[in-house]
Each structure stands twice: as structure tokens, then as C-alpha cells.
N, CA, C and O of each residue as an XYZ file, in Angstrom:
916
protein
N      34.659     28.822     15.721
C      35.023     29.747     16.804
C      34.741     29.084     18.145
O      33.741     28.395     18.345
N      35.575     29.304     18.949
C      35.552     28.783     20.219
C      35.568     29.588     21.406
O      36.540     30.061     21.995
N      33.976     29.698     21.748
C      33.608     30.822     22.847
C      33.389     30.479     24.226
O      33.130     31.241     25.158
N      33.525     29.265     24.230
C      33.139     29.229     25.972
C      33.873     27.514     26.115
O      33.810     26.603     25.290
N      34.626     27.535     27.630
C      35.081     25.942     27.429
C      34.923     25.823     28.978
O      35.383     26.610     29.805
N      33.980     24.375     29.292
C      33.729     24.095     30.277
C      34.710     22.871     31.050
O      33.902     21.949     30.931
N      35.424     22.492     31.475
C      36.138     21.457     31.846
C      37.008     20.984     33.151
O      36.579     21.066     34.302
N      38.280     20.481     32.795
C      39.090     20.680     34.193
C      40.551     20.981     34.142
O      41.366     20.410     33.418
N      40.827     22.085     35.118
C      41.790     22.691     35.260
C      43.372     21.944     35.400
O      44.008     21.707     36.427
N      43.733     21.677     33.958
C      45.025     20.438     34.330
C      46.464     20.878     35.140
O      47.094     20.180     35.935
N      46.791     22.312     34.663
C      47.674     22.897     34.809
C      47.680     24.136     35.188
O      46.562     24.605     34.974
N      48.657     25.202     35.826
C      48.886     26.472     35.848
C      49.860     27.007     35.630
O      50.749     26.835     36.464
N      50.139     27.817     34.538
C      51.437     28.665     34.487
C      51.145     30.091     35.220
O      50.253     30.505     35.960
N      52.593     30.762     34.531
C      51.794     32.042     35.303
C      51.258     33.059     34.221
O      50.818     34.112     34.683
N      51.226     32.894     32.764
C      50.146     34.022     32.343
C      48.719     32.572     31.563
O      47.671     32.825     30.970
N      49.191     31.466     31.845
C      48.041     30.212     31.329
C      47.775     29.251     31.720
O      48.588     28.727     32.481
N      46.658     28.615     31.440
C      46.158     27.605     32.390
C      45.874     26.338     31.247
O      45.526     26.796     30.159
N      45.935     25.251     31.282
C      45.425     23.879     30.522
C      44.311     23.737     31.047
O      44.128     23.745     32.264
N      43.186     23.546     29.946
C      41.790     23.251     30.605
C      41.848     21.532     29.745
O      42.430     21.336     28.679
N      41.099     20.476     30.537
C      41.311     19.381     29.445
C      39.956     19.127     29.530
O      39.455     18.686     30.564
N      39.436     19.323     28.715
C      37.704     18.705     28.123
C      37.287     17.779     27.429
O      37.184     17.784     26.203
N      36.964     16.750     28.312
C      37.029     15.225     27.782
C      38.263     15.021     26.693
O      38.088     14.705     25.516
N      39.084     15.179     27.095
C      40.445     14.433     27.053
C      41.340     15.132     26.284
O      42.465     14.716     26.006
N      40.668     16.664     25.767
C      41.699     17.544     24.483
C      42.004     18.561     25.684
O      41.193     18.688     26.601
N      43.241     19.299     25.641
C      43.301     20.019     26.481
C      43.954     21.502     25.436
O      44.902     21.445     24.653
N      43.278     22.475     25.685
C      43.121     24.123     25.468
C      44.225     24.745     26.564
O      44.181     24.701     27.794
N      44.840     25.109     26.024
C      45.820     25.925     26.604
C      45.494     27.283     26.301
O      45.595     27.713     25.152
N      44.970     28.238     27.604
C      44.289     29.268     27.743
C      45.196     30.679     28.553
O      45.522     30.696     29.740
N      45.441     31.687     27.621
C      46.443     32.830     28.298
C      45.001     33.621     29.095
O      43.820     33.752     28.772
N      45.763     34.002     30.179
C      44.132     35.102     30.844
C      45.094     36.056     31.557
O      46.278     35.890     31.850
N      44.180     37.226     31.786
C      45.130     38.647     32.516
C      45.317     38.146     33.820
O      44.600     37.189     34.110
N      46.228     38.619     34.819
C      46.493     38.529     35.983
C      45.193     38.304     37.081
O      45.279     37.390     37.902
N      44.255     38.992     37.056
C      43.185     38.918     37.428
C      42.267     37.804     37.790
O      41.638     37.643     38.836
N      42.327     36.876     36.437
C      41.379     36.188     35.692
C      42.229     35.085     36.789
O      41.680     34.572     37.764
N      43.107     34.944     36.548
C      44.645     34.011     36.818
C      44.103     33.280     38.596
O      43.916     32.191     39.137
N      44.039     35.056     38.965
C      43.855     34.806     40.381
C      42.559     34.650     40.820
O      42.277     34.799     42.009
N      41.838     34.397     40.081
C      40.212     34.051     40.570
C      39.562     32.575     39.864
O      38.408     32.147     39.902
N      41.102     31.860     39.053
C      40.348     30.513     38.680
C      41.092     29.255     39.811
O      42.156     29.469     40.393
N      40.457     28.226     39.929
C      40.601     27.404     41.533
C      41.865     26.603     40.848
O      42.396     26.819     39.759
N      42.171     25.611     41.835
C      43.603     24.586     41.628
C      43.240     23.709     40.765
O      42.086     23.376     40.495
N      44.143     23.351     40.353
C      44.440     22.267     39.658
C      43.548     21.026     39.908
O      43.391     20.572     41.042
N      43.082     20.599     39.020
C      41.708     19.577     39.624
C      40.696     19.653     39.763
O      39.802     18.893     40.137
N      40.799     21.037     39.327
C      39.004     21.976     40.034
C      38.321     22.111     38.650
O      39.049     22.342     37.685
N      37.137     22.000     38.491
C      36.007     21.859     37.444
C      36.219     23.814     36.942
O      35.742     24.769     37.555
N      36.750     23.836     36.154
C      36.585     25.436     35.621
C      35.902     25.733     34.009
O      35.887     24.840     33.162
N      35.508     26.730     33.823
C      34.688     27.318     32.763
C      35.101     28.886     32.683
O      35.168     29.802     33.502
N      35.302     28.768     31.532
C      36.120     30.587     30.919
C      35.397     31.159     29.504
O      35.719     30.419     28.575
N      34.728     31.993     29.173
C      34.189     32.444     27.975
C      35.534     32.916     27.388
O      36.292     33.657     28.014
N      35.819     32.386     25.996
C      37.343     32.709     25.226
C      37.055     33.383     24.062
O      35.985     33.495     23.465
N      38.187     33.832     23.808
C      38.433     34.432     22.079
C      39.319     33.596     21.466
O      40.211     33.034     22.101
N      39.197     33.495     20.587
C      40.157     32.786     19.721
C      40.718     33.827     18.819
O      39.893     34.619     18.363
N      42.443     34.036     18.339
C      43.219     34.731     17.877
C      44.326     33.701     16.662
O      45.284     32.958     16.876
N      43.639     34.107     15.427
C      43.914     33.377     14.094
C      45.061     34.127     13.474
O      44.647     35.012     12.726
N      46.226     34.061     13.540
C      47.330     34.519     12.277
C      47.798     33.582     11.677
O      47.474     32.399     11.778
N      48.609     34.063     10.999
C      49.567     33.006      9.938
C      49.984     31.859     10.569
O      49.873     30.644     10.405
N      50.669     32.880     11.603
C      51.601     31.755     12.223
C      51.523     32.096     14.098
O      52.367     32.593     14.844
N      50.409     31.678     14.314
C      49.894     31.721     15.439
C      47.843     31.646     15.803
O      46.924     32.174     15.176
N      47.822     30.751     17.066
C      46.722     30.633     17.087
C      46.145     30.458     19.094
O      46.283     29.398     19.705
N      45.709     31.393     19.559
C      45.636     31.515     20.866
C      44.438     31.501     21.511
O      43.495     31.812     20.783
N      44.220     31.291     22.423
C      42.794     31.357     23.217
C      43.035     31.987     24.411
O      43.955     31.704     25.178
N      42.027     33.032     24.606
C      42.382     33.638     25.947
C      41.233     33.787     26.309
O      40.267     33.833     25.548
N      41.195     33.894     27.680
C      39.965     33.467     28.625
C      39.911     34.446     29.544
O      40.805     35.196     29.937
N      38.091     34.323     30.035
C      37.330     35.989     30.590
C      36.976     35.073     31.334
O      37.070     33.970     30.797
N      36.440     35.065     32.810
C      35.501     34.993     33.732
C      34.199     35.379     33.533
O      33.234     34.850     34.085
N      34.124     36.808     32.317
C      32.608     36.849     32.544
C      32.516     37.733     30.693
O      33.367     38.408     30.114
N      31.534     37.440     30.390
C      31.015     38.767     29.034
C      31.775     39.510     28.899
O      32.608     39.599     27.997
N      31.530     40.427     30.146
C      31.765     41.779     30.596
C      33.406     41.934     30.162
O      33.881     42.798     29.426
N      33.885     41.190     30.624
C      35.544     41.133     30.720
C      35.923     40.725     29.204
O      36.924     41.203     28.670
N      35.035     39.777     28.507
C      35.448     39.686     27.102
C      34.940     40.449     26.182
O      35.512     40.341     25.097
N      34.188     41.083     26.215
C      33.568     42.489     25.364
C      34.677     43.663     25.652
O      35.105     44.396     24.761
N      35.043     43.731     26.903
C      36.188     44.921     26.880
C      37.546     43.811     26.113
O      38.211     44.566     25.403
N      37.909     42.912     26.063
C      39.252     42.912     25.382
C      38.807     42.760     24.002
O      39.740     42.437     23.266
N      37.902     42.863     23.528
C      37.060     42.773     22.201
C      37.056     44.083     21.979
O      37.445     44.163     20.813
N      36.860     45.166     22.371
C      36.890     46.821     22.029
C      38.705     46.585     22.460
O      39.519     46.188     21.625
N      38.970     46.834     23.517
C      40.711     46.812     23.496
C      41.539     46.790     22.676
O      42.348     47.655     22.339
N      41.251     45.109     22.076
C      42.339     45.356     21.395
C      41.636     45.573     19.650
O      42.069     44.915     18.705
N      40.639     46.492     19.529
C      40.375     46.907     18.308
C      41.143     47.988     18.151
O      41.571     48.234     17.023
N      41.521     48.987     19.439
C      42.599     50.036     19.260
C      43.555     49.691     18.563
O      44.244     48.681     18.706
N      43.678     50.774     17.517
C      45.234     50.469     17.208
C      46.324     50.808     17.984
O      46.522     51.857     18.597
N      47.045     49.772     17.894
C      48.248     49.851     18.629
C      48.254     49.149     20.409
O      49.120     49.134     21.284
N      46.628     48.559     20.331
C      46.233     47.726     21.631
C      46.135     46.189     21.089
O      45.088     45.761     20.601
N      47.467     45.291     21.231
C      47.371     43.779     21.195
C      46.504     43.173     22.284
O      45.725     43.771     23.025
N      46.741     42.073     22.250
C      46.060     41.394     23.248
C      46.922     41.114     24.863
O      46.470     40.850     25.978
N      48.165     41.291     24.421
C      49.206     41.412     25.670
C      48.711     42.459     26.380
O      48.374     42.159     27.525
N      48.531     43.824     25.998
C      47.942     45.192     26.002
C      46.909     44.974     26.952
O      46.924     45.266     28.147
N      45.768     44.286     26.117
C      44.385     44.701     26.751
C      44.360     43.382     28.206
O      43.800     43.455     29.299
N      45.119     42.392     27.673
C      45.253     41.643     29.386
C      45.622     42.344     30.402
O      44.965     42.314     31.442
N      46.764     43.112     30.268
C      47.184     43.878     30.923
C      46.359     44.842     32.231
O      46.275     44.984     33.451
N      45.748     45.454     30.609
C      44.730     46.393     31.297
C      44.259     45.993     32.122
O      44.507     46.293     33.290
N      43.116     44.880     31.585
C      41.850     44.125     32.355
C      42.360     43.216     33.776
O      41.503     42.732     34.517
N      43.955     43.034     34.081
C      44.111     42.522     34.782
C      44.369     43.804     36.046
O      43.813     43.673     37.136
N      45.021     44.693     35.833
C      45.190     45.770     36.657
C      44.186     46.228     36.861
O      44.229     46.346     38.086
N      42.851     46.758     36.421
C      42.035     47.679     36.459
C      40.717     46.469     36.581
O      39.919     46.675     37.496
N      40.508     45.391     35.806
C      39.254     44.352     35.695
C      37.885     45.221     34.958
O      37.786     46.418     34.689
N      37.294     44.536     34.841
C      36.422     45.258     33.490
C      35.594     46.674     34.211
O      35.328     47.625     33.477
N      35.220     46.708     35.715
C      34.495     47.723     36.317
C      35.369     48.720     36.070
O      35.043     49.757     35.492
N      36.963     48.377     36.647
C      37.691     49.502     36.850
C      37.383     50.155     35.084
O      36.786     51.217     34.907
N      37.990     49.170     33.757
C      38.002     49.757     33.087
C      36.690     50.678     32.246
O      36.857     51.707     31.592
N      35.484     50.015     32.474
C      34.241     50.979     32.446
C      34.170     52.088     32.834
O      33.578     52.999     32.255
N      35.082     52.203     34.420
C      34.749     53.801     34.834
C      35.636     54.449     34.435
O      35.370     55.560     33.977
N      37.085     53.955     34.472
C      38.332     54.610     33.680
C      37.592     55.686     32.136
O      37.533     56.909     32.004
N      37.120     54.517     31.168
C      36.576     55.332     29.943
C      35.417     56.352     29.850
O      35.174     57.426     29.299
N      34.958     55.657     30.491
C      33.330     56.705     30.884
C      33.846     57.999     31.217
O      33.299     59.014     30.787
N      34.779     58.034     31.893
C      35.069     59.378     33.055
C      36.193     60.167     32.310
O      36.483     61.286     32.735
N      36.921     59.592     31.093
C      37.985     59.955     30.227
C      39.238     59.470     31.043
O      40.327     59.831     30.597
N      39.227     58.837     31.976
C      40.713     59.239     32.878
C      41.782     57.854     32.285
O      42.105     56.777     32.788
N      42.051     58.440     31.167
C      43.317     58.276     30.794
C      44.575     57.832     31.490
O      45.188     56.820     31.151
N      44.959     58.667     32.530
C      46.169     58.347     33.409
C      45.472     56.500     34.578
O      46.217     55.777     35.240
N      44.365     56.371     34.448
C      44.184     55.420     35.125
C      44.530     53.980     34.462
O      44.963     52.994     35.058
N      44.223     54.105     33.047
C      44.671     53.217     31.910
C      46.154     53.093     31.609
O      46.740     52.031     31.404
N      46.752     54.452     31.606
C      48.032     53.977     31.917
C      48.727     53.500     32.575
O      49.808     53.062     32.180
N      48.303     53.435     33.842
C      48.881     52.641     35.119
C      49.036     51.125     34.572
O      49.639     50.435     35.395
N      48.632     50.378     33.335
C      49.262     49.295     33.278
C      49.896     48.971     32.709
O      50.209     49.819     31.872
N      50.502     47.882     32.594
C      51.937     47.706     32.519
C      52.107     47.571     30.898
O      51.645     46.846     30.017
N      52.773     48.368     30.961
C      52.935     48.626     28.755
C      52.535     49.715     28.320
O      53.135     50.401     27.492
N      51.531     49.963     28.815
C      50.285     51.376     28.101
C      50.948     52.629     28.793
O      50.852     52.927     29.983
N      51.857     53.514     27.502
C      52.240     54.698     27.430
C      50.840     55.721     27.261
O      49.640     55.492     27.103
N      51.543     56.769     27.364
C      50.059     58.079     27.403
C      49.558     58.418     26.257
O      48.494     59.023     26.123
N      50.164     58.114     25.511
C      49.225     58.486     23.952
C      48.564     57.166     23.671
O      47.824     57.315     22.699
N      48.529     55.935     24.127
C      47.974     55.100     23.694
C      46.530     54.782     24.604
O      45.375     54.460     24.326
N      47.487     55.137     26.128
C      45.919     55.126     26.738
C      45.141     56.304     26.003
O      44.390     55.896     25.118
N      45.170     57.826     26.209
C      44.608     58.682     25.510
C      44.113     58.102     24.219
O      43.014     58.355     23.726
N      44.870     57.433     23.800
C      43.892     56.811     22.226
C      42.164     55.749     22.365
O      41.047     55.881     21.864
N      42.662     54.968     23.109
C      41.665     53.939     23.988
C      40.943     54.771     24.624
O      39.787     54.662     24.215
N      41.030     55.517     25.385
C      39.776     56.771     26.001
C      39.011     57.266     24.998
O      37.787     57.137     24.983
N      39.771     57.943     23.978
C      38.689     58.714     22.604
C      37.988     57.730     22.026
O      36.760     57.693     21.952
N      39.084     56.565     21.427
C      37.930     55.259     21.030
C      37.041     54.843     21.520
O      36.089     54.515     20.811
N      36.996     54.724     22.576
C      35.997     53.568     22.872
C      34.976     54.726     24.388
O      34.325     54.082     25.211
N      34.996     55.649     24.458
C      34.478     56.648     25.680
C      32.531     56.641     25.136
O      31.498     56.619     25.807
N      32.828     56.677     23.447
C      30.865     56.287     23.324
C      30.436     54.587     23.592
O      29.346     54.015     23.601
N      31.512     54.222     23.749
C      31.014     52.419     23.863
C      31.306     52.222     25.022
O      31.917     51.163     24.881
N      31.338     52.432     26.066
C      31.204     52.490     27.668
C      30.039     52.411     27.987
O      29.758     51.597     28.867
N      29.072     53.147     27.442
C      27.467     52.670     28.171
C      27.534     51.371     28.128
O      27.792     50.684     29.116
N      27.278     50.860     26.825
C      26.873     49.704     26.406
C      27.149     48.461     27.238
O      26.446     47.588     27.747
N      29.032     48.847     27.148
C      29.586     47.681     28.004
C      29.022     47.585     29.480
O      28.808     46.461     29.933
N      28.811     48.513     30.125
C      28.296     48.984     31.559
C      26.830     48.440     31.852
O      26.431     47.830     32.844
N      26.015     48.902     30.507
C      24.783     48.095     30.937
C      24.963     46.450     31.060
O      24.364     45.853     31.954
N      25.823     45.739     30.115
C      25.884     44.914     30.386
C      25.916     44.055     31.446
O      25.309     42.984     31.479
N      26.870     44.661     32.645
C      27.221     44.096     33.922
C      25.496     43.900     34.718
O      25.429     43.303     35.793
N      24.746     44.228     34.332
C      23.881     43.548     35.325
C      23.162     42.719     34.278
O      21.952     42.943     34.228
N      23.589     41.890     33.503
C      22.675     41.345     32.605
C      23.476     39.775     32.593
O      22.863     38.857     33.137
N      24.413     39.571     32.166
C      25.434     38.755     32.120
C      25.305     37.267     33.501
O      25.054     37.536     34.676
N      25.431     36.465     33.230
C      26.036     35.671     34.295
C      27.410     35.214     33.989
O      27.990     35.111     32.909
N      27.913     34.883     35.590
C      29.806     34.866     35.231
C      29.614     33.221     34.587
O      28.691     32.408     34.630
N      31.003     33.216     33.979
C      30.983     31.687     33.546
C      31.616     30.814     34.644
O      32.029     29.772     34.135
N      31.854     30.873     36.054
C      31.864     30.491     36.646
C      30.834     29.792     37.306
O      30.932     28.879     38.126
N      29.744     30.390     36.799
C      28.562     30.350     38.048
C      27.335     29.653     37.139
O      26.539     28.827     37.587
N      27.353     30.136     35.837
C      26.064     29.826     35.349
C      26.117     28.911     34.289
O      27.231     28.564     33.895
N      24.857     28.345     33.624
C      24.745     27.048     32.418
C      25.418     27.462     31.136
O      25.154     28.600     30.748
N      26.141     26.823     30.500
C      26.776     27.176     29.128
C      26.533     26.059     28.433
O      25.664     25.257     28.775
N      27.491     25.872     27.111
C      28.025     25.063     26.575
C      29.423     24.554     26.718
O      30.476     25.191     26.757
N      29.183     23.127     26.796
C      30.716     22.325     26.963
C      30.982     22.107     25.473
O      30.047     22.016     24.678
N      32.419     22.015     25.053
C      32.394     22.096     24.105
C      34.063     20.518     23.923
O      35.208     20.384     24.354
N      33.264     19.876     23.191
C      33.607     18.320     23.017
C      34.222     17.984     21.391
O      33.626     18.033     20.316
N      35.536     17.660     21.677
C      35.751     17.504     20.726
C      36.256     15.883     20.624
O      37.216     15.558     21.323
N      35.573     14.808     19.707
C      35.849     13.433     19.876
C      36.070     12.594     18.304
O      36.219     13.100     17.191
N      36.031     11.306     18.658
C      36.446     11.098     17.437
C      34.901     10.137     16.866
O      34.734      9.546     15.800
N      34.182     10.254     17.761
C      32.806      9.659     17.566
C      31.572     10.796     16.544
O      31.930     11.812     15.948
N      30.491     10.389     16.578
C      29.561     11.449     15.646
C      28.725     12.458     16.924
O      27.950     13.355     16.592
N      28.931     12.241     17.917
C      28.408     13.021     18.652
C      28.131     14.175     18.398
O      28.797     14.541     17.430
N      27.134     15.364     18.975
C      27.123     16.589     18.484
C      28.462     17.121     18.927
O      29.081     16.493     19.786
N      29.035     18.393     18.335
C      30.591     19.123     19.070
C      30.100     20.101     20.582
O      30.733     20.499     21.560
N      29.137     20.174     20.289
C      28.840     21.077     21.608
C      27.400     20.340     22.104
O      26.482     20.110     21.317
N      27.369     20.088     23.208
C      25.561     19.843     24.256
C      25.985     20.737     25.360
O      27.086     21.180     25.687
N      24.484     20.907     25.959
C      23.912     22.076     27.113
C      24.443     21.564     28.393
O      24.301     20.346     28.500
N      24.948     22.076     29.279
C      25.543     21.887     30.436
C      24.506     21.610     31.263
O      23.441     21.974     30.763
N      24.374     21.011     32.543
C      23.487     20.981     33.693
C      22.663     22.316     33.665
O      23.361     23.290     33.383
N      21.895     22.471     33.797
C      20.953     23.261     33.947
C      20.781     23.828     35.358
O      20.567     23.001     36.245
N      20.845     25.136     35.696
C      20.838     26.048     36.850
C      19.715     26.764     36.891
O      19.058     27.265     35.979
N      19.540     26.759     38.225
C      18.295     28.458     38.308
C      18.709     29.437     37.620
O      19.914     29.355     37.381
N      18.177     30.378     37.183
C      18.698     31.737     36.838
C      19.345     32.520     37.928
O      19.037     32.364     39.110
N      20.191     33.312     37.540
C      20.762     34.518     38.215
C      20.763     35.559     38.497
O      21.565     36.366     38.029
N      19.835     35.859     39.372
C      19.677     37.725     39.320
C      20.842     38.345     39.110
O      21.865     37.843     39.576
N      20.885     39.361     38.486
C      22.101     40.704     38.477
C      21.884     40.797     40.139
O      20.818     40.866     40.751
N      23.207     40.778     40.646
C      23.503     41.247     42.229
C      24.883     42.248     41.995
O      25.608     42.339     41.005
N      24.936     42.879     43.171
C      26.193     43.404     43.219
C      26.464     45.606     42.537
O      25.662     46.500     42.268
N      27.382     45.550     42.545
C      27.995     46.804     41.807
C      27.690     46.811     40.565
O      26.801     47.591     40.223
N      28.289     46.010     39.611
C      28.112     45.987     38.576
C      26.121     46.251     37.866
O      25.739     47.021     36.984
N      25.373     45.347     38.637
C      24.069     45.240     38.740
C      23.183     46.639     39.262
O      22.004     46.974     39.148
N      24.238     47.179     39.809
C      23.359     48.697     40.468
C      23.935     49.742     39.391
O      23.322     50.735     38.999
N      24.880     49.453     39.091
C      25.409     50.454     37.914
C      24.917     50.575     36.719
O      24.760     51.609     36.069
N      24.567     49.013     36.313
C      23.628     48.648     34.413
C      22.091     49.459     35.546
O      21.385     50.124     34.788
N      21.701     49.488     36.614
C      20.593     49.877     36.715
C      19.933     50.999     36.570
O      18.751     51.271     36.356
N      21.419     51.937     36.808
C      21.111     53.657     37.229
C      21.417     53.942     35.825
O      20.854     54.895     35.287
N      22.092     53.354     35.299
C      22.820     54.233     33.698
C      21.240     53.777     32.743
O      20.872     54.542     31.852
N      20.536     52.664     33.016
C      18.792     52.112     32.148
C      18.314     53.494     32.713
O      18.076     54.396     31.910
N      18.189     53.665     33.836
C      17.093     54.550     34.837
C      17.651     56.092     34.283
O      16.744     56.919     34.196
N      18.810     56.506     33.958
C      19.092     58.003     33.294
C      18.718     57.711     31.757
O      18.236     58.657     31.135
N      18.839     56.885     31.304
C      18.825     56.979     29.857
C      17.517     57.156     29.520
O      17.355     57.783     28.473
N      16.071     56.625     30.358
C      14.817     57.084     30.691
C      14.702     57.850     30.645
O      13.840     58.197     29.838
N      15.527     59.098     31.550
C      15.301     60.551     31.734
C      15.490     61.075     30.625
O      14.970     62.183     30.491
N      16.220     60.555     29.517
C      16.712     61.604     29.140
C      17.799     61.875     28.774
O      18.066     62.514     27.756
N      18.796     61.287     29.794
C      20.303     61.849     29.292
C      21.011     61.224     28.119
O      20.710     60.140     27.619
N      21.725     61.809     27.837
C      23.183     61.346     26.642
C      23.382     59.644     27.303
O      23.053     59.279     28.431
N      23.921     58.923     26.378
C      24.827     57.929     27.079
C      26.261     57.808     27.584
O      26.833     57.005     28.323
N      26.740     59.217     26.722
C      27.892     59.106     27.180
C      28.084     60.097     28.997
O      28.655     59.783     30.041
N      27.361     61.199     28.619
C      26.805     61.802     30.029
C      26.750     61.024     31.254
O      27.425     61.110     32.281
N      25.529     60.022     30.832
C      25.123     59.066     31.981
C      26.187     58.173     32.390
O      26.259     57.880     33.584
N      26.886     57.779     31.702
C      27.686     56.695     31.699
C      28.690     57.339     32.944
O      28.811     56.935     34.101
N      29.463     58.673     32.153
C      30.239     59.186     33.081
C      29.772     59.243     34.846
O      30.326     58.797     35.851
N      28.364     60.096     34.607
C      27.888     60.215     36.010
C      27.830     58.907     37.069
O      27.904     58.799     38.293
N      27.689     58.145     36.156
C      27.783     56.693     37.579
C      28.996     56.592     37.400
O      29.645     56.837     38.418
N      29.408     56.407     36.780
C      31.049     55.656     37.258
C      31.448     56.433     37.884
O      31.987     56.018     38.910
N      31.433     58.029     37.662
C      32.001     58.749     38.812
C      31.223     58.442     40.304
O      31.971     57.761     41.004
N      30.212     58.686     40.837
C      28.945     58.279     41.234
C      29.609     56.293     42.210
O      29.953     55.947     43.341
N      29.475     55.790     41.190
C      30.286     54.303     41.501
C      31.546     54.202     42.784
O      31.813     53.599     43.824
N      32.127     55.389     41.745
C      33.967     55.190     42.322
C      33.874     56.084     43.611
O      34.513     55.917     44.650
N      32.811     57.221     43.298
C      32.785     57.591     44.974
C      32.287     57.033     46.253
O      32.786     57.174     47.369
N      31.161     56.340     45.894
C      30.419     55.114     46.617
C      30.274     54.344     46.230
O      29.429     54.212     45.345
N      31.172     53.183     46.761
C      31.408     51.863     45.791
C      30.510     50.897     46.542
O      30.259     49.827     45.986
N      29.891     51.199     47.987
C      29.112     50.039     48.311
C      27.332     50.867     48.285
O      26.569     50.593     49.211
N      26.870     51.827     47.168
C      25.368     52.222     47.170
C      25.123     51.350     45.980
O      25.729     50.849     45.033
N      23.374     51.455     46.749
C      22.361     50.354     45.902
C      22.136     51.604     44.524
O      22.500     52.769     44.364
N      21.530     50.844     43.906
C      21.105     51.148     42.932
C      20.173     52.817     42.716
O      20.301     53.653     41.821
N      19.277     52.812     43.904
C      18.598     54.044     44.061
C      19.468     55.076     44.148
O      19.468     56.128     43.510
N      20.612     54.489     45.441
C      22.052     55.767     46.058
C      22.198     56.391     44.332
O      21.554     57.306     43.820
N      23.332     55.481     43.678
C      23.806     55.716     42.389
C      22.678     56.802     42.030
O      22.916     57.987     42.267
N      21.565     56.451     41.513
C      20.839     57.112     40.506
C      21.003     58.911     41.086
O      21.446     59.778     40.332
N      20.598     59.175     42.388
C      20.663     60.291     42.875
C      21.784     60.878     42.933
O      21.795     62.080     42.667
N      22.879     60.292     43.249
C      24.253     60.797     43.232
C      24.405     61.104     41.956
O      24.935     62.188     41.712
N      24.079     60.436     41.090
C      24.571     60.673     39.366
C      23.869     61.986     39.017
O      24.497     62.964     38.613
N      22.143     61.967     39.238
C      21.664     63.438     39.087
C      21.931     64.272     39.946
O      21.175     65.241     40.012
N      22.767     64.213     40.631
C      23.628     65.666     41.189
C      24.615     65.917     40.688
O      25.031     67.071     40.583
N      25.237     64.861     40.249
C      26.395     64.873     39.209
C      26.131     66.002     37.942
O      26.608     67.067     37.550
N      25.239     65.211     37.640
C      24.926     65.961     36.285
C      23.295     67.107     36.186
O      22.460     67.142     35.283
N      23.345     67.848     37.387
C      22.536     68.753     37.838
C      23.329     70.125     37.056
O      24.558     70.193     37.073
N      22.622     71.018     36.490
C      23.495     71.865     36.045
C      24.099     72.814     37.801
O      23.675     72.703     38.952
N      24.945     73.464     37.345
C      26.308     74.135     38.182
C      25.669     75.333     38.149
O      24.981     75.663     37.183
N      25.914     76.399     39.638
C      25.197     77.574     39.468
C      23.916     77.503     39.958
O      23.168     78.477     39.873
């Protein structure tokens, strides 16, 4: 299995990119998104991938971060969600959008991409609406594969090992949205609440104030979910 490829960016189409890693080159499909946030041609890039095994086909498609490959990993477990499908998604919406999309049930937001009729988003909402915490806590845990130490992964005709440890980096604090969101949904689940509850309350919480710290969220969410009356 081939999960993470560190190398250089040979080529660009417009739904794939050629990565060539010491001298084999991976031809990598990624959502629109992904597309527009990896550098030119020449530029040192790194993508966490899936690999996709049929009869008669064999593909690699590439995430910027965990986060983004854990949702096309639930995606396209839906039935009737390929991997064309869940790029789609993740490219219109990107893994935050789609966290709060499920958390919150909103269906019509999932459909907004390109392919996904209403019974299928509605299907992807019921599936996967208890596995939204999970993915959510994630975002402050994760480093992007842009940014942080992996594995390069070498394929030669010598005995070398197939994979060694990349340069070595400081660690990465969780910063950002994503990082205040895995914070408040840890900090309710403390209290007390459901996960699927909590989950909802920040993302709603999130999408109304998209630039509060971590504390904002938590309070906004328990008003959220303050009983009514």
C-alpha cells in the first residue's frame, strides 16, 4: 500500500499531477482543491494517497492532509459514492466544509457538488453523521503533508530499504480553525455531551464564527445546545 509520496512535481494536468521520486514517477488524480494548493512544476511536493486496486484498473489519489483522506475513505464507502464522487465533494466543500456539512445534516450543501443528486447526498449525511466527531477531532491533531516529516517512498533496483524517514522537523502545534474546532468538540465531550450533539454544535458554532478561538467556539456551542425555553 502506498500512503504517502514525497518527491517532485513533474507535471500538471487538470484533474493529475506526476510526482517523480527518485526517478519512478506516480501519476496522482486529486479534487480541484488539492489541485489548487500544490506548487509548479519543479517544486518539491508531498501528498498522503490511497491506492484503488480493480481488475482492470489501478489509481492513486492524493490529500494534502489526513483529514482530507479519512473523509474520501468514509466517502466513498457510501454506496453509490466512487471516488470521482467524493473528489468532487472534497474539492467543492474541502474536508472542514465537509465536517460541518455532516455534523449539521445539511444535505443540500453536499449536493452542491458536481454529480451528487439528493438522495445520494441524503444517503452520505445518514451514513456517515455518527463519524463526523471523529473526523473533526482529528483536524487539530494531524500535520499537513505539506509541512511536516513523513516517509519518502523509493522504489530502486538496488537492496536499499523501500521507504527511509524524511528530514526531520520541529513538531507542529494544531493552529488554526480546524485546531479550535478538535478543541471545543474534546472540551464538550468532557461535559458530557453526545458526539453527535457536540459535533453538530461547533460546526454550526464554526460556520457562524469562522474566525473564534477555541474558548469563543466552546461557549457558542453551549448556547447552541442550552435547552430552549
Amino acid at each position: 500500500m502506498i500512503g504517502k509520496l514525497t518527491g517532485r512535481l513533474d507535471y500538471r494536468a487538470q484533474d493529475h499531477v506526476l510526482i517523480d521520486v527518485r526517478g519512478v514517477g506516480y501519476i496522482v488524480y486529486c479534487s480541484d482543491r488539492t489541485m489548487a494548493a500544490l506548487p509548479g512544476a519543479g517544486e518539491p511536493v508531498a501528498l498522503y494517497t490511497d491506492l484503488v486496486v480493480r481488475e482492470d484498473l489501478m489509481q492513486l489519489y492524493g490529500f494534502t492532509s489526513l483529514v482530507e483522506k479519512e473523509w474520501h475513505r468514509l466517502l466513498t464507502s457510501v454506496q453509490g459514492v466512487g471516488a470521482k464522487v467524493s473528489l468532487a465533494i472534497l474539492g467543492a466543500l474541502g474536508p472542514d466544509g465537509v465536517s460541518r456539512a455532516i455534523a449539521l445534516g445539511d444535505w443540500a450543501t453536499v449536493k452542491a457538488a458536481k454529480g451528487v443528486g439528493p438522495k445520494t447526498a441524503q444517503r452520505i449525511v445518514l451514513d456517515l453523521k455518527d463519524k463526523a466527531p471523529g473526523v473533526m477531532a482529528m483536524g487539530g491533531t494531524v500535520v499537513d503533508a505539506m509541512d511536516g516529516p513523513g516517509l519518502e517512498l523509493v522504489e530502486t533496483a538496488d537492496p536499499a530499504p523501500a521507504a527511509r524517514p524524511a528530514r526531520k522537523a520541529p513538531p507542529k502545534k494544531p493552529s488554526g480553525a480546524a485546531a479550535a474546532s478538535a478543541g471545543a468538540l474534546s472540551a464538550l465531550g468532557n461535559l458530557g455531551y453526545g458526539p453527535s450533539d457536540a459535533a453538530a454544535a461547533v460546526a454550526e458554532a464554526a460556520a457562524t464564527w469562522p474566525d473564534a478561538d477555541e474558548p469563543e467556539l466552546i461557549r457558542a456551542a453551549l448556547r447552541l445546545l442550552a435547552p430552549k425555553g
